[in-house]
C-alpha positions as CSV (number, residue, x, y, z in Angstrom):
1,X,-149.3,-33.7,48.2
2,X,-150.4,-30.4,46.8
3,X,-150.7,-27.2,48.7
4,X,-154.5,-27.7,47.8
5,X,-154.6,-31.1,48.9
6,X,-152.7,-30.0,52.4
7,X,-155.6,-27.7,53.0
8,X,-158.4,-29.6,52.1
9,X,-157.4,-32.4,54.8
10,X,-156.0,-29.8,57.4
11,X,-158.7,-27.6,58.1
12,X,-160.9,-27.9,60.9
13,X,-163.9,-28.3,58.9
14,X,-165.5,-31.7,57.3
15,X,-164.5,-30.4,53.7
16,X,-161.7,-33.8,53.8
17,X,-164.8,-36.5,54.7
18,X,-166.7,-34.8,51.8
19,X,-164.2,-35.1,49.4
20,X,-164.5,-39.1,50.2
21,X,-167.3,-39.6,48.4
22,X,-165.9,-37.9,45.3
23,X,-164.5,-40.0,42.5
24,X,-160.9,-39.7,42.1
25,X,-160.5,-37.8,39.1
26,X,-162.1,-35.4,41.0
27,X,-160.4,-35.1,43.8
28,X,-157.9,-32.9,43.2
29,X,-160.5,-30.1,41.3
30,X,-162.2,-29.7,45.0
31,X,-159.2,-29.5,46.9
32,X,-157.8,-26.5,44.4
33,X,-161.1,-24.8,44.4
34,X,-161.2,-25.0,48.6
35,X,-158.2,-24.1,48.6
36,X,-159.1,-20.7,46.7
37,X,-162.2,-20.6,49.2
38,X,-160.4,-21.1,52.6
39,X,-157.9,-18.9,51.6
40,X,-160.4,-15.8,50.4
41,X,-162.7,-16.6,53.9
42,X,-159.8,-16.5,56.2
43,X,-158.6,-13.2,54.7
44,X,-162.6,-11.8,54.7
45,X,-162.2,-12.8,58.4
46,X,-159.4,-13.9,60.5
47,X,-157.3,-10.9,59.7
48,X,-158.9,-8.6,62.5
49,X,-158.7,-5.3,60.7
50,X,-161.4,-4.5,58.0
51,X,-158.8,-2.3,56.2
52,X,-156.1,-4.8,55.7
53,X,-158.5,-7.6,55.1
54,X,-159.8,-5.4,51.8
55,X,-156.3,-4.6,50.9
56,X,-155.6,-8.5,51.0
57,X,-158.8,-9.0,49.4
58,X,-157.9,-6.9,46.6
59,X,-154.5,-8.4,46.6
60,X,-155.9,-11.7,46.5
61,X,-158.2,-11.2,43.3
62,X,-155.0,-9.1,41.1
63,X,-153.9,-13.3,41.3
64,X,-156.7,-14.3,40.5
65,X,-157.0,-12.1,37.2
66,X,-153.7,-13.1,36.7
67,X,-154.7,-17.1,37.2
68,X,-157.1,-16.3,34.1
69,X,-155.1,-14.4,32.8
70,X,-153.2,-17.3,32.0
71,X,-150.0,-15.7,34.2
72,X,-151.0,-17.4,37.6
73,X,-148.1,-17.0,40.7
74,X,-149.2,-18.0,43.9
75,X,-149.1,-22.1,44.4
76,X,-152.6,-21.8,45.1
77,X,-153.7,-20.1,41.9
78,X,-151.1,-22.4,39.6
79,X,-153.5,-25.9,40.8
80,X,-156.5,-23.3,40.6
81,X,-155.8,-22.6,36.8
82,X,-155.1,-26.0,36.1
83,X,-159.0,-26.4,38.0
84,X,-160.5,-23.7,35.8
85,X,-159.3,-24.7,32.1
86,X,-160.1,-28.7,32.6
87,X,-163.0,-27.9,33.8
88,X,-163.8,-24.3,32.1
89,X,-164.8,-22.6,35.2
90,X,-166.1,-19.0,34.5
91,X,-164.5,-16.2,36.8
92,X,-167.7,-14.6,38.2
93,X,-167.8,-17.1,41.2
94,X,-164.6,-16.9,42.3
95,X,-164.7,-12.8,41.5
96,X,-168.4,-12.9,43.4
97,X,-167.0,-15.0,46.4
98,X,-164.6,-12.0,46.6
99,X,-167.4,-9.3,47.0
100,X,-169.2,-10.8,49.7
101,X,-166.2,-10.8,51.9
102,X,-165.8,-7.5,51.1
103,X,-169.2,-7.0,52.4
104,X,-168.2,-8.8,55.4
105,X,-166.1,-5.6,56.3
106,X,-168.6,-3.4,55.9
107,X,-171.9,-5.0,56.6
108,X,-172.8,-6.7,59.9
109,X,-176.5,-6.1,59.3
110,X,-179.1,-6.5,56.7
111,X,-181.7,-4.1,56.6
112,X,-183.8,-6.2,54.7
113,X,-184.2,-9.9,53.3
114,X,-183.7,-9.0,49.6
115,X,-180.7,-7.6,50.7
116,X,-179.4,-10.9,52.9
117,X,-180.0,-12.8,49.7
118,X,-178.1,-10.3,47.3
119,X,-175.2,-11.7,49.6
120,X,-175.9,-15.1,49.6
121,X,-175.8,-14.5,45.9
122,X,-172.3,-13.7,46.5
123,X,-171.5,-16.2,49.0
124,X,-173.0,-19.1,49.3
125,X,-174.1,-19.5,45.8
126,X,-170.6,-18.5,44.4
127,X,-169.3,-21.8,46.6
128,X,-171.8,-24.1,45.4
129,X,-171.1,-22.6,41.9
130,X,-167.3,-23.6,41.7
131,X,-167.8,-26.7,44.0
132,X,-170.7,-28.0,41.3
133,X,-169.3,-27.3,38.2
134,X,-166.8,-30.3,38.6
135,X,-169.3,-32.4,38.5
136,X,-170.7,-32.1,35.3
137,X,-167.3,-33.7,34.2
138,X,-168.4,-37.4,33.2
């Protein structure tokens, strides 16, 4: 099973019942994309110290430029590319899902709405984004 696929069904969220309902051909494009998104979450916030997390952070998308770049290193990023060129998967989501944690070290407080939804922008709508886009595959 791939590092991807080890994720997908270890984590202690329903992600692995989801990915049930998937077809098959699928399957494997989910697990590589939450694998890219459990990873960038848990260093946005199970590191402890706002500092390290945004070094990480920045660590973590140098792999990803190099995952588009064609040159990708860590496991994670070598099922990702495969992801991204079958199913031509633009950057911005994966790059936008990277600001909003970035935000998370910064920002515990919106000052107003417009604001919130400038980071669901990021967030959320950067997860649905890369989650979706395998589904347009017929």
């Amino acid at each position: 099973m791939s590092i991807a696929g080890v994720l997908a069904r270890s984590h202690y969220e329903n992600f692995s019942v989801a990915s049930w309902f998937l077809p098959k051909r699928l399957r494997q494009h989910f697990f590589n994309v939450y694998a890219y998104c459990r990873i960038s979450d848990d260093l946005g916030d199970e590191v402890g110290n706002p500092q390290a997390s945004l070094q990480l952070l920045d660590q973590w998308e140098a792999e990803l430029d190099a995952c588009y770049a064609g040159n990708p290193r860590h496991p994670v990023f070598v099922a990702l590319r495969e992801t991204i060129t079958t199913l031509d998967i633009p950057r911005e989501p994966f790059a936008n899902l990277l600001k909003a944690f970035r935000q998370d070290q910064a920002i515990v407080r919106y000052q107003t709405f417009d604001d919130l939804l400038g980071y669901c922008l990021n967030s959320a709508q950067s997860r649905g984004t890369s989650g979706v886009v395998p589904m347009r595959v017929s």
